[in-house]
N, CA and C atoms of all chains as a GROMACS GRO file, in nm:
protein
  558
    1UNK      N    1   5.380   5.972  -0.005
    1UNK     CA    2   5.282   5.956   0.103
    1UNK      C    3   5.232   6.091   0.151
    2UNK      N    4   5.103   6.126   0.129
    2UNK     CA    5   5.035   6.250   0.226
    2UNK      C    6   5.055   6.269   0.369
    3UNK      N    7   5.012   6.361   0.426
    3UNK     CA    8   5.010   6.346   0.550
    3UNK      C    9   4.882   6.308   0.604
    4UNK      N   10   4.740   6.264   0.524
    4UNK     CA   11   4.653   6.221   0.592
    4UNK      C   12   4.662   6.065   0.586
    5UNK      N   13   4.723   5.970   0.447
    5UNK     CA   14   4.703   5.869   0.414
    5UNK      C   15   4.813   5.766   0.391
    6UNK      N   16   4.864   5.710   0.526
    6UNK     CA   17   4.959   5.603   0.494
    6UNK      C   18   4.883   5.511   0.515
    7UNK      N   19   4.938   5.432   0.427
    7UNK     CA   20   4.878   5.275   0.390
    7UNK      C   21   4.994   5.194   0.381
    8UNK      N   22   4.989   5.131   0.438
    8UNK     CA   23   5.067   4.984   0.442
    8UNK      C   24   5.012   4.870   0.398
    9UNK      N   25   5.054   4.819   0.268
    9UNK     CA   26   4.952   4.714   0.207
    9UNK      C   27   5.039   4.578   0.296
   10UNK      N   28   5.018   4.480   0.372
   10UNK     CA   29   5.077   4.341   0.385
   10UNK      C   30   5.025   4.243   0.317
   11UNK      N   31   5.174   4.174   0.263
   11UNK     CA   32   5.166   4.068   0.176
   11UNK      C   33   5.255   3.956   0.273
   12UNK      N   34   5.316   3.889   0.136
   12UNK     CA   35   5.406   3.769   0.212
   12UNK      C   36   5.548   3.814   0.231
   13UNK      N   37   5.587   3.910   0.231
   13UNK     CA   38   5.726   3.927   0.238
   13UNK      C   39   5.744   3.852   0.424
   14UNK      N   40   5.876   3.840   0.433
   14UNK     CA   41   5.866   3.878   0.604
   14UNK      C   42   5.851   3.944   0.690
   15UNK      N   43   5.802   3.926   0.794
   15UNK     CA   44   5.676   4.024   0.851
   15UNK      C   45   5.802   4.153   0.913
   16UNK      N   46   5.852   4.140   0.953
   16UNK     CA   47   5.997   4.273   0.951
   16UNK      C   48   6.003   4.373   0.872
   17UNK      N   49   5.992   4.296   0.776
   17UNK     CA   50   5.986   4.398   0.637
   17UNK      C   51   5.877   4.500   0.695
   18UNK      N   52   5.781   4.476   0.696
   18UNK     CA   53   5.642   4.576   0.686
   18UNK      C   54   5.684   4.616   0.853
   19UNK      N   55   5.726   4.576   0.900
   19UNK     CA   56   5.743   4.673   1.091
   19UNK      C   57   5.832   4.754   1.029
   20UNK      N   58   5.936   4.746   0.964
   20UNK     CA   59   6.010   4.846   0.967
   20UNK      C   60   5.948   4.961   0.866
   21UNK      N   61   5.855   4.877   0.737
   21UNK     CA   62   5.795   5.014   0.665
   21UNK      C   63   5.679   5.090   0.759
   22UNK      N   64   5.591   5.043   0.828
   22UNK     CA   65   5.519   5.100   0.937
   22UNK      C   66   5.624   5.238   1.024
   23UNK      N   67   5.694   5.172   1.045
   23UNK     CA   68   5.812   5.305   1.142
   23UNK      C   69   5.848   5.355   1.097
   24UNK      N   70   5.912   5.334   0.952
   24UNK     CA   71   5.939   5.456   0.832
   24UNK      C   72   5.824   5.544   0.799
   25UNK      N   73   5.739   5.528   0.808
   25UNK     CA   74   5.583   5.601   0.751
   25UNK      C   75   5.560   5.683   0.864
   26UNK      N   76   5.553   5.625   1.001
   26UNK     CA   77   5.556   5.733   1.146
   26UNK      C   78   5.666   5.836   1.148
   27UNK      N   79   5.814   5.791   1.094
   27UNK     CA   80   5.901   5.895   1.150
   27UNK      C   81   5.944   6.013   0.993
   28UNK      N   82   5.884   5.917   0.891
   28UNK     CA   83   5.929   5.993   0.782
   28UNK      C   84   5.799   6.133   0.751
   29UNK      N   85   5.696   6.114   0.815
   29UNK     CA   86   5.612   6.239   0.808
   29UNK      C   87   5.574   6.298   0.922
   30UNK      N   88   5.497   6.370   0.926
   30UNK     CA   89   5.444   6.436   1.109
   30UNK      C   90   5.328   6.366   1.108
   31UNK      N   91   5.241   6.225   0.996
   31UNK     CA   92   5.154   6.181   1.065
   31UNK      C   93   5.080   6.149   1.156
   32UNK      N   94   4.949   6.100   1.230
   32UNK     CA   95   4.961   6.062   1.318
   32UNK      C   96   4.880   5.894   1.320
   33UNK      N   97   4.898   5.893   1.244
   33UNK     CA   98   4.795   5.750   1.186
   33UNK      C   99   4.868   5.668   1.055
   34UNK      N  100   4.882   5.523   1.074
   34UNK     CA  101   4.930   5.438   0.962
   34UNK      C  102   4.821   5.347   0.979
   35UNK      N  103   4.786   5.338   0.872
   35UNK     CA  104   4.688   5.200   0.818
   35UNK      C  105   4.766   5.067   0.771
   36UNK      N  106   4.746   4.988   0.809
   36UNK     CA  107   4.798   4.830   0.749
   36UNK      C  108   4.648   4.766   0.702
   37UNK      N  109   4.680   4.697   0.572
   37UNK     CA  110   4.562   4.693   0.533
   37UNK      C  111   4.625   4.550   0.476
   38UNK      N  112   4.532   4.428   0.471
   38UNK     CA  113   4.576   4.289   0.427
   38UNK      C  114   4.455   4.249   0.372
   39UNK      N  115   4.466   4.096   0.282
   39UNK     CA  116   4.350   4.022   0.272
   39UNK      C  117   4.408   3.865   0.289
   40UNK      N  118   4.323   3.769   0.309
   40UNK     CA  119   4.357   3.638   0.308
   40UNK      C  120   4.452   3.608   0.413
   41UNK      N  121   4.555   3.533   0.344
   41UNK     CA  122   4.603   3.457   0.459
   41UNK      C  123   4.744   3.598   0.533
   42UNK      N  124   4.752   3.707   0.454
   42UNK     CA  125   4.843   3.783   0.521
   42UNK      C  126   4.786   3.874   0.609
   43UNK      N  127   4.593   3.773   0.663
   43UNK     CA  128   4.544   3.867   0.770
   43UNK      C  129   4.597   3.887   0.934
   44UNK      N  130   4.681   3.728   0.910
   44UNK     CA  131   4.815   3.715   1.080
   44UNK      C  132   4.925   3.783   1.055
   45UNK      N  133   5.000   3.793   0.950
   45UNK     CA  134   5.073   3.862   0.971
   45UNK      C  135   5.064   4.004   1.015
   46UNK      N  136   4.896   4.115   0.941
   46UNK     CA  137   4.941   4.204   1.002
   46UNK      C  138   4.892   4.251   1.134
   47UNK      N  139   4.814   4.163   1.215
   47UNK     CA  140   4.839   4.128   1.293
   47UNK      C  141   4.951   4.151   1.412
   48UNK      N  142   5.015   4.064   1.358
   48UNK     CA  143   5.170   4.047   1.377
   48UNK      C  144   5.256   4.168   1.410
   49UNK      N  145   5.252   4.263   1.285
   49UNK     CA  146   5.294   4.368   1.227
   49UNK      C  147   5.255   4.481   1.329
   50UNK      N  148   5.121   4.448   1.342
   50UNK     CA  149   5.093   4.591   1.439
   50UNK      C  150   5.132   4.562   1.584
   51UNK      N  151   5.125   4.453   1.652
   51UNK     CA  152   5.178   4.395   1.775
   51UNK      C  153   5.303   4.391   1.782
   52UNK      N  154   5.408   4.376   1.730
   52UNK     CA  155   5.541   4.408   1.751
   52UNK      C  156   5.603   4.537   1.723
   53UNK      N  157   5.481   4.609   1.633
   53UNK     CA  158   5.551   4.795   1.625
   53UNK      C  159   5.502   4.851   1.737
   54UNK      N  160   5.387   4.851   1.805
   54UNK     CA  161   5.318   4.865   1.898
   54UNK      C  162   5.369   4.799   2.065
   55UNK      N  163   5.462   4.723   2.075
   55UNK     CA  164   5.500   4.660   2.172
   55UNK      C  165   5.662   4.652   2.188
   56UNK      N  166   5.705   4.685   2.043
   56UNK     CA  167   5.831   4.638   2.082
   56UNK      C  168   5.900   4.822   2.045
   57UNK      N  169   5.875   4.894   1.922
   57UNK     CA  170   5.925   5.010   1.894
   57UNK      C  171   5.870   5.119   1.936
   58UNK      N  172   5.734   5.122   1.957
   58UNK     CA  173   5.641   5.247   1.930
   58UNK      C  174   5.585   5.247   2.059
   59UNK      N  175   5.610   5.230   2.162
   59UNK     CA  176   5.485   5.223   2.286
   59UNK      C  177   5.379   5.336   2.307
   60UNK      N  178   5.422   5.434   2.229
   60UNK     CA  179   5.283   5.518   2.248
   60UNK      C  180   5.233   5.528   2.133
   61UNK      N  181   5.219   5.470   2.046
   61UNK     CA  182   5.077   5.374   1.980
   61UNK      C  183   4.967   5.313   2.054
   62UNK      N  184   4.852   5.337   1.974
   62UNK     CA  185   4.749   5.281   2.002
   62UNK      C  186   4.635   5.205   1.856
   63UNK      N  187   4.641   5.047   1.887
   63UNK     CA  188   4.587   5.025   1.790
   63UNK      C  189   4.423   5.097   1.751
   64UNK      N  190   4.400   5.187   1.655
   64UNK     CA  191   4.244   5.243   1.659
   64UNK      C  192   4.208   5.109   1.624
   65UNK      N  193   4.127   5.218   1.524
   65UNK     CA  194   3.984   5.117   1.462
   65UNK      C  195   4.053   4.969   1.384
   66UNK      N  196   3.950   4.877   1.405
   66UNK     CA  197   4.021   4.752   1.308
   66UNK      C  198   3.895   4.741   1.270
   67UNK      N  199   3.884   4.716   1.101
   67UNK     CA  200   3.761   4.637   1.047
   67UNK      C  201   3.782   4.564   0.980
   68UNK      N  202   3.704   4.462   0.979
   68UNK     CA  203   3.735   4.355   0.886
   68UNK      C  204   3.607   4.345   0.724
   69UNK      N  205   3.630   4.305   0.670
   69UNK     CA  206   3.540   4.282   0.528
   69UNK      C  207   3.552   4.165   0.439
   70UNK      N  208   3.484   4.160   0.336
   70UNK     CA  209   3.527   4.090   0.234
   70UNK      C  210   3.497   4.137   0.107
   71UNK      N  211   3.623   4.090   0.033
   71UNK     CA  212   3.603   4.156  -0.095
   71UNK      C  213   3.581   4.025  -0.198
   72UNK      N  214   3.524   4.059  -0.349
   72UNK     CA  215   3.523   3.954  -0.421
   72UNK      C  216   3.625   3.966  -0.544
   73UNK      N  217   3.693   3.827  -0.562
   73UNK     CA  218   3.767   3.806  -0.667
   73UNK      C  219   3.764   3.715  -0.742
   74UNK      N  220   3.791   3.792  -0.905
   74UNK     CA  221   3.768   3.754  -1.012
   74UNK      C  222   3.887   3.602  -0.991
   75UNK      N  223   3.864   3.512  -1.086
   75UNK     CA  224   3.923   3.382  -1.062
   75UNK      C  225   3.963   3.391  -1.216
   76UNK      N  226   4.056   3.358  -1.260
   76UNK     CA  227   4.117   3.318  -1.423
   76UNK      C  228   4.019   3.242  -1.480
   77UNK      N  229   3.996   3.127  -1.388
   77UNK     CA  230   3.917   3.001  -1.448
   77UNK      C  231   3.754   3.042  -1.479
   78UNK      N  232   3.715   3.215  -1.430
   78UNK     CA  233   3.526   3.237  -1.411
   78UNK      C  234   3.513   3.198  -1.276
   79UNK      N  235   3.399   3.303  -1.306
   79UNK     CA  236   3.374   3.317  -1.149
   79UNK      C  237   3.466   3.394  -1.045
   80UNK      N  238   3.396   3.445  -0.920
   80UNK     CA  239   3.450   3.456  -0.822
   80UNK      C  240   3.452   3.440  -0.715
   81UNK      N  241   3.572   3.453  -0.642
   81UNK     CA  242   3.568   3.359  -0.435
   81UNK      C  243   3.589   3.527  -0.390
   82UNK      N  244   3.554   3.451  -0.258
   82UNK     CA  245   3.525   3.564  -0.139
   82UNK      C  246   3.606   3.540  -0.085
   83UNK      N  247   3.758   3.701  -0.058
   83UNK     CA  248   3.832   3.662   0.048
   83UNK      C  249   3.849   3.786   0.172
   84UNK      N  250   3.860   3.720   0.284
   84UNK     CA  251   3.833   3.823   0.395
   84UNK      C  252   3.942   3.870   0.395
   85UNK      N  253   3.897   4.068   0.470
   85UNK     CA  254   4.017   4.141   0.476
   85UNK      C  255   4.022   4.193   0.617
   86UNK      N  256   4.144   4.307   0.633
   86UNK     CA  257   4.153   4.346   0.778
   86UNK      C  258   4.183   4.460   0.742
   87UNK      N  259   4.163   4.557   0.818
   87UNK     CA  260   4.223   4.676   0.844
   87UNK      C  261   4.254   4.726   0.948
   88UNK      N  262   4.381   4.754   0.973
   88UNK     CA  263   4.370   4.788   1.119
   88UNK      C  264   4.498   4.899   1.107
   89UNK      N  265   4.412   5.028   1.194
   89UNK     CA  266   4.502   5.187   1.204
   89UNK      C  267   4.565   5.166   1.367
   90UNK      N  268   4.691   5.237   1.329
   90UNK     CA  269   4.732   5.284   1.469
   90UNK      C  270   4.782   5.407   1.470
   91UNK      N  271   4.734   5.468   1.589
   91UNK     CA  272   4.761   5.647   1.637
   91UNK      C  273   4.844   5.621   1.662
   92UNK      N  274   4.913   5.773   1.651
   92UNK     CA  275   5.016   5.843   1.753
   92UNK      C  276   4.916   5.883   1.892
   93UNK      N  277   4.983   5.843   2.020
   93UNK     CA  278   4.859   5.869   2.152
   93UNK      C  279   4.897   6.020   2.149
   94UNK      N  280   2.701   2.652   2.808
   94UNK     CA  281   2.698   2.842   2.784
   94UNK      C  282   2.601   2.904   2.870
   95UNK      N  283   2.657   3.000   2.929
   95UNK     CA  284   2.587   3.082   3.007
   95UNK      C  285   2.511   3.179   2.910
   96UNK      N  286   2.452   3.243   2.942
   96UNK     CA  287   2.399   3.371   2.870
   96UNK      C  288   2.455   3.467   2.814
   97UNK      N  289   2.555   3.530   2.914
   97UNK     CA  290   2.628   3.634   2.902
   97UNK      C  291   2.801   3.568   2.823
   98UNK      N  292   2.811   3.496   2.835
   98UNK     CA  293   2.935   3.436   2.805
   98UNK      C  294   2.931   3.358   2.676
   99UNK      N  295   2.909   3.376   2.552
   99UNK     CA  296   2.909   3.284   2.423
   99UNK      C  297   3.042   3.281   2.382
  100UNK      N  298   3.155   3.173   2.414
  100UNK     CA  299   3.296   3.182   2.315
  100UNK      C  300   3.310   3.101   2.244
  101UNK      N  301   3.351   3.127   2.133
  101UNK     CA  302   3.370   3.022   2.064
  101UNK      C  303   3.527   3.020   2.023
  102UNK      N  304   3.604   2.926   2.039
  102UNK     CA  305   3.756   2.891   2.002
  102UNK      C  306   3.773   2.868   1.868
  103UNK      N  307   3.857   2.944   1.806
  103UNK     CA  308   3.858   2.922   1.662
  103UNK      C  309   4.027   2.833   1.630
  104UNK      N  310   4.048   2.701   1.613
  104UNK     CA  311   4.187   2.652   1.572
  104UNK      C  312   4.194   2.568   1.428
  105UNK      N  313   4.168   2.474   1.365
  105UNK     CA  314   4.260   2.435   1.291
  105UNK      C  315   4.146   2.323   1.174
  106UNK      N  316   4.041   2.309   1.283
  106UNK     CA  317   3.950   2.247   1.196
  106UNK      C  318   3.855   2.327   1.023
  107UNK      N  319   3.797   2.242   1.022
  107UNK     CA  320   3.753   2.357   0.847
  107UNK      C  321   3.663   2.441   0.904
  108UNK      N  322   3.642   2.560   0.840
  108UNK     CA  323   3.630   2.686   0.860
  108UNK      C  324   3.434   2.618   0.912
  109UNK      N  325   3.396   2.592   0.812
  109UNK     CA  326   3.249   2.619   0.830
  109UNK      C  327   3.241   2.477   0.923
  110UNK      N  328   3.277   2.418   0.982
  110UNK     CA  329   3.242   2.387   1.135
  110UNK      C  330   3.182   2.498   1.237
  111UNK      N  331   3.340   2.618   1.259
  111UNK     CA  332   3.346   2.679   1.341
  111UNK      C  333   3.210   2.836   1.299
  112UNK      N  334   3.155   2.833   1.155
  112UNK     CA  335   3.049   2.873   1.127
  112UNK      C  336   2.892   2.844   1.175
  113UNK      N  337   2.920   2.649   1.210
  113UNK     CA  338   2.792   2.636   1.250
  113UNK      C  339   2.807   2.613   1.398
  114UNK      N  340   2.930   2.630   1.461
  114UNK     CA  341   2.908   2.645   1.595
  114UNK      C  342   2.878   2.768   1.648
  115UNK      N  343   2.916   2.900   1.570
  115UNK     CA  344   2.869   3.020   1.600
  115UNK      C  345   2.717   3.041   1.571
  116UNK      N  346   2.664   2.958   1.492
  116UNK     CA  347   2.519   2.980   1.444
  116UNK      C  348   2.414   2.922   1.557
  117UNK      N  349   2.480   2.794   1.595
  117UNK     CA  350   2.399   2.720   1.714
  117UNK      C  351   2.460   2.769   1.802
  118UNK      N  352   2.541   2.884   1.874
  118UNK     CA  353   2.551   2.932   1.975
  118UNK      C  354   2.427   3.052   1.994
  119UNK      N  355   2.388   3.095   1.902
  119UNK     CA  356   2.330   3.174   1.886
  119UNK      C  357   2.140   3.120   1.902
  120UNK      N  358   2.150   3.046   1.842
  120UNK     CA  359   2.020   2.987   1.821
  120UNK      C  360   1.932   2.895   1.964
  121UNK      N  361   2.072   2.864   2.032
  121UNK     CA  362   2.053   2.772   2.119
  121UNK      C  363   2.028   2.842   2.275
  122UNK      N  364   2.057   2.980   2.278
  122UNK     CA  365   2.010   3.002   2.395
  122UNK      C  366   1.956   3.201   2.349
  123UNK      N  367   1.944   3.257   2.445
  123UNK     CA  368   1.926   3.398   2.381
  123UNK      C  369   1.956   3.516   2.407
  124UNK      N  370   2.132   3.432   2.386
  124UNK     CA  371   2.213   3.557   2.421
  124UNK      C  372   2.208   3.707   2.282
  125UNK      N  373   2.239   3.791   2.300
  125UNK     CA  374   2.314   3.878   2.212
  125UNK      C  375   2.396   3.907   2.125
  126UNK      N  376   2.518   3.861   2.176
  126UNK     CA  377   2.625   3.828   2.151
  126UNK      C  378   2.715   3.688   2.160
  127UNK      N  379   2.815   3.670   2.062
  127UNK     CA  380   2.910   3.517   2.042
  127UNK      C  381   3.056   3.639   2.074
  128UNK      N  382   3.174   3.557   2.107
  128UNK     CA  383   3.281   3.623   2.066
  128UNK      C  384   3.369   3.505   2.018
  129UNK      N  385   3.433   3.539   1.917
  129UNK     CA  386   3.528   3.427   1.887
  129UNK      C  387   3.692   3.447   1.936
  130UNK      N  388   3.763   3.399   1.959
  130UNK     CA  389   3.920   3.391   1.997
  130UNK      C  390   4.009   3.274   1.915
  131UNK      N  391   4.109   3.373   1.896
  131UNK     CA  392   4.177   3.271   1.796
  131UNK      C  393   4.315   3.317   1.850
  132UNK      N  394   4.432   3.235   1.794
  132UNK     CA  395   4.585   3.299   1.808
  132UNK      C  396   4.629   3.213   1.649
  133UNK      N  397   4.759   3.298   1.656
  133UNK     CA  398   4.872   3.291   1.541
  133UNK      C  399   4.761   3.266   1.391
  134UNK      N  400   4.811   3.150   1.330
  134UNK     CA  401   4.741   3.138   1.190
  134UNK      C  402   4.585   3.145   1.209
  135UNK      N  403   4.528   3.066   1.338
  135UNK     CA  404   4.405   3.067   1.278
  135UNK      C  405   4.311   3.199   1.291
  136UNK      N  406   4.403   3.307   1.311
  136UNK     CA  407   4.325   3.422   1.307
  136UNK      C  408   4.264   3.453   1.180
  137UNK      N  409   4.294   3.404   1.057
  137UNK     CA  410   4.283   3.430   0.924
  137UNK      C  411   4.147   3.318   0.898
  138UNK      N  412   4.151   3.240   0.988
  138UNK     CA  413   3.994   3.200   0.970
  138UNK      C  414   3.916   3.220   1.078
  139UNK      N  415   3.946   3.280   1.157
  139UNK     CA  416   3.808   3.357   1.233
  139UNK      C  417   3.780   3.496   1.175
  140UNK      N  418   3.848   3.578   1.110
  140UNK     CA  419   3.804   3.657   1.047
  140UNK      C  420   3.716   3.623   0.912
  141UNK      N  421   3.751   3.491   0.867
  141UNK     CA  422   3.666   3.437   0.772
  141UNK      C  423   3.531   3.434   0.833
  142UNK      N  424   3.547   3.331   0.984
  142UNK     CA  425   3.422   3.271   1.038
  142UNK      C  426   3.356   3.393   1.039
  143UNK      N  427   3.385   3.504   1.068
  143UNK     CA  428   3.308   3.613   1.109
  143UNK      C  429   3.234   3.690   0.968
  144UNK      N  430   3.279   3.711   0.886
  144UNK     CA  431   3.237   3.730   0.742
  144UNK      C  432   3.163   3.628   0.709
  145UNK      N  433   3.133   3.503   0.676
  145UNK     CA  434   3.052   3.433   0.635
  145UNK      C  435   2.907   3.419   0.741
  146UNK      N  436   2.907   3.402   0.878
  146UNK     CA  437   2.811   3.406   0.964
  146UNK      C  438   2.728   3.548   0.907
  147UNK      N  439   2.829   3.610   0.911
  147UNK     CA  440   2.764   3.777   0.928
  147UNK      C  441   2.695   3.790   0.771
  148UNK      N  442   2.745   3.745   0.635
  148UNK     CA  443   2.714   3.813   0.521
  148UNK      C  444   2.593   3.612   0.492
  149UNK      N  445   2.616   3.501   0.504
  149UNK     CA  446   2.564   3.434   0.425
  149UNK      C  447   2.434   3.380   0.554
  150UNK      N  448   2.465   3.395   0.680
  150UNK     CA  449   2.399   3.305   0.748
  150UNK      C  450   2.295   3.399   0.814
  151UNK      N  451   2.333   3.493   0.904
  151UNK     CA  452   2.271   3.584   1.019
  151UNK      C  453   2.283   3.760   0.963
  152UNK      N  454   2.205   3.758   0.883
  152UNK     CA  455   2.230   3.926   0.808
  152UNK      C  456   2.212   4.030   0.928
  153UNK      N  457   2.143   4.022   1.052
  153UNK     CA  458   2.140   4.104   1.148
  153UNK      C  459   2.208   4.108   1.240
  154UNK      N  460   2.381   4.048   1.230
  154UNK     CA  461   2.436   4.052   1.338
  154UNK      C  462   2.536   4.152   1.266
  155UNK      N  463   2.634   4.239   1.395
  155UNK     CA  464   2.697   4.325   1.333
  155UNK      C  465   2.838   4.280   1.394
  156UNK      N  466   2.971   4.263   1.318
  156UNK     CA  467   3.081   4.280   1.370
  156UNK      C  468   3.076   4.375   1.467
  157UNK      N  469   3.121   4.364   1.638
  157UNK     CA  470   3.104   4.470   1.758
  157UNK      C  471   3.248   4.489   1.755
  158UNK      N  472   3.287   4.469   1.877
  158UNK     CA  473   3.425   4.510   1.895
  158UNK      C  474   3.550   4.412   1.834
  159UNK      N  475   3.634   4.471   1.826
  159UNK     CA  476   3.757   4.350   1.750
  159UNK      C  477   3.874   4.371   1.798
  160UNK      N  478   3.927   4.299   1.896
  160UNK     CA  479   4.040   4.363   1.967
  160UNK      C  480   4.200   4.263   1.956
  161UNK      N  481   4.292   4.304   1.941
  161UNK     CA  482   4.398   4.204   1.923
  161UNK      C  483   4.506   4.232   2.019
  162UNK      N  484   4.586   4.155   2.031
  162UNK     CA  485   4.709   4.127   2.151
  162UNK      C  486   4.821   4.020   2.106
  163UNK      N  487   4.857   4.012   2.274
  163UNK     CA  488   4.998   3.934   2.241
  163UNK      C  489   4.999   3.830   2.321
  164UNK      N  490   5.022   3.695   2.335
  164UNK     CA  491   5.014   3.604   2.419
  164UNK      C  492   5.169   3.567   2.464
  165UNK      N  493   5.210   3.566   2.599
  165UNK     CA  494   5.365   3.438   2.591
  165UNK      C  495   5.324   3.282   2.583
  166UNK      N  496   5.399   3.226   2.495
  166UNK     CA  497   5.337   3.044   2.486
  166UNK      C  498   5.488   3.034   2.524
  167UNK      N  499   5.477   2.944   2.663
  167UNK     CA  500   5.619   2.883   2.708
  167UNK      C  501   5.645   2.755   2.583
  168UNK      N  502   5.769   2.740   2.580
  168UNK     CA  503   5.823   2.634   2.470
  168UNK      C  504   5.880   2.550   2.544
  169UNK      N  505   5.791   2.398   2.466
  169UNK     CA  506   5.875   2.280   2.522
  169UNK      C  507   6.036   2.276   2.562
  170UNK      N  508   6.117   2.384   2.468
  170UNK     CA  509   6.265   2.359   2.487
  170UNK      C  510   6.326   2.452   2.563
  171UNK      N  511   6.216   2.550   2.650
  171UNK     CA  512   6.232   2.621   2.739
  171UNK      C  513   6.236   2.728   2.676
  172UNK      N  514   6.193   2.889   2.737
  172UNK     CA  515   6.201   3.008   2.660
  172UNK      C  516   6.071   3.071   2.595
  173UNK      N  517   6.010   3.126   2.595
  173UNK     CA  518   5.888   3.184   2.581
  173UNK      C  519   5.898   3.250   2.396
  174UNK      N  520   5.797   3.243   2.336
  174UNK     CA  521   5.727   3.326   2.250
  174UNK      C  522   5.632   3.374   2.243
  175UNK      N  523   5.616   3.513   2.175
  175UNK     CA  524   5.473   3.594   2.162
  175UNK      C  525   5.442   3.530   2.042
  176UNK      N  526   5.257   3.511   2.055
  176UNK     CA  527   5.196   3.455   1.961
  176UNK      C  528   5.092   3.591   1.968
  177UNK      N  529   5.033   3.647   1.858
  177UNK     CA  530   4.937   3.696   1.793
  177UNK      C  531   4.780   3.657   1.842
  178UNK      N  532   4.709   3.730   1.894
  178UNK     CA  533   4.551   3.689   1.943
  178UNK      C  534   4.442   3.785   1.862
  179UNK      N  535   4.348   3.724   1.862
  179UNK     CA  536   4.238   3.838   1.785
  179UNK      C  537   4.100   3.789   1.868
  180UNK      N  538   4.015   3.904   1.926
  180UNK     CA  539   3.895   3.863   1.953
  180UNK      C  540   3.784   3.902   1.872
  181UNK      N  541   3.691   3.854   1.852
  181UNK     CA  542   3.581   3.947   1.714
  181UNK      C  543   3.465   3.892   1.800
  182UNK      N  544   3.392   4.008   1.829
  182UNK     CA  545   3.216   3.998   1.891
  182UNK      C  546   3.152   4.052   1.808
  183UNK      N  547   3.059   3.932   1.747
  183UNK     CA  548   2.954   3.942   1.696
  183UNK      C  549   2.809   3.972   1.725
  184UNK      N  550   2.721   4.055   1.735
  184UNK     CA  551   2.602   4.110   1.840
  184UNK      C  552   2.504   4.137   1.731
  185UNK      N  553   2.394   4.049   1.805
  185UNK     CA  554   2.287   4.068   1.719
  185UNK      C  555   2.230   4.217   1.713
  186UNK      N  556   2.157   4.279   1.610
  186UNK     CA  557   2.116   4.411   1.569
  186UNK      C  558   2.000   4.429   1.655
   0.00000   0.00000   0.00000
């Protein structure tokens, strides 16, 4: 991990999992910014993820920017579906 | 709906309902702005609702602010949980 670019991809693991890799990424560099980045349905969890690192470990966090998008994916069967994403950074205040 | 006030509740029904209620919120009076509110799962389809309005229906509205939180929902069996909230304002260009 750089010190400009942590990324936290969320999937389906349990949502713990990724709070605790979020707090590993804050304390394991002098960062001051972690990105959680999701698509589809693991767009509540991170969510989730940033509201309980942010509320329960980290209180001087601040969620920044959140954007949302959509990206397109290829399907096995042809063709492709549209699935929405999130991004959402949080500072060190 | 007032003018200043467009919300739309996003829960559990199919997605492009809550697409054409954001479209006739819009159409039906002449506000600026819609905001949608959602908690826990169905945040993963208001971030949908908001991508499809924005990319297939209304090309001049822009995702505005997007802000998320924490709710307490008291439990029937007594004892509180935090549930996950997301707001997304959509504002015409």
């Amino acid at each position: 991990m750089s010190k400009e670019q942590n990324i936290v991809y969320i999937g389906r693991k349990p949502t713990m999992n990724y709070v605790l890799a979020v707090i590993t990424s804050f304390n394991s560099t002098d960062t001051k910014e972690a990105t959680l980045k999701a698509r589809g349905r693991s767009i509540t969890t991170t969510v989730d993820v940033a509201e309980i690192v942010r509320r329960k470990f980290m209180k001087e966090l601040k969620a920044g920017k959140i954007t949302i998008g959509t990206e397109e994916i290829e399907q096995e069967e042809g063709g492709t579906r549209n699935v929405s994403t999130i991004e959402i950074t949080l500072t060190r205040g």
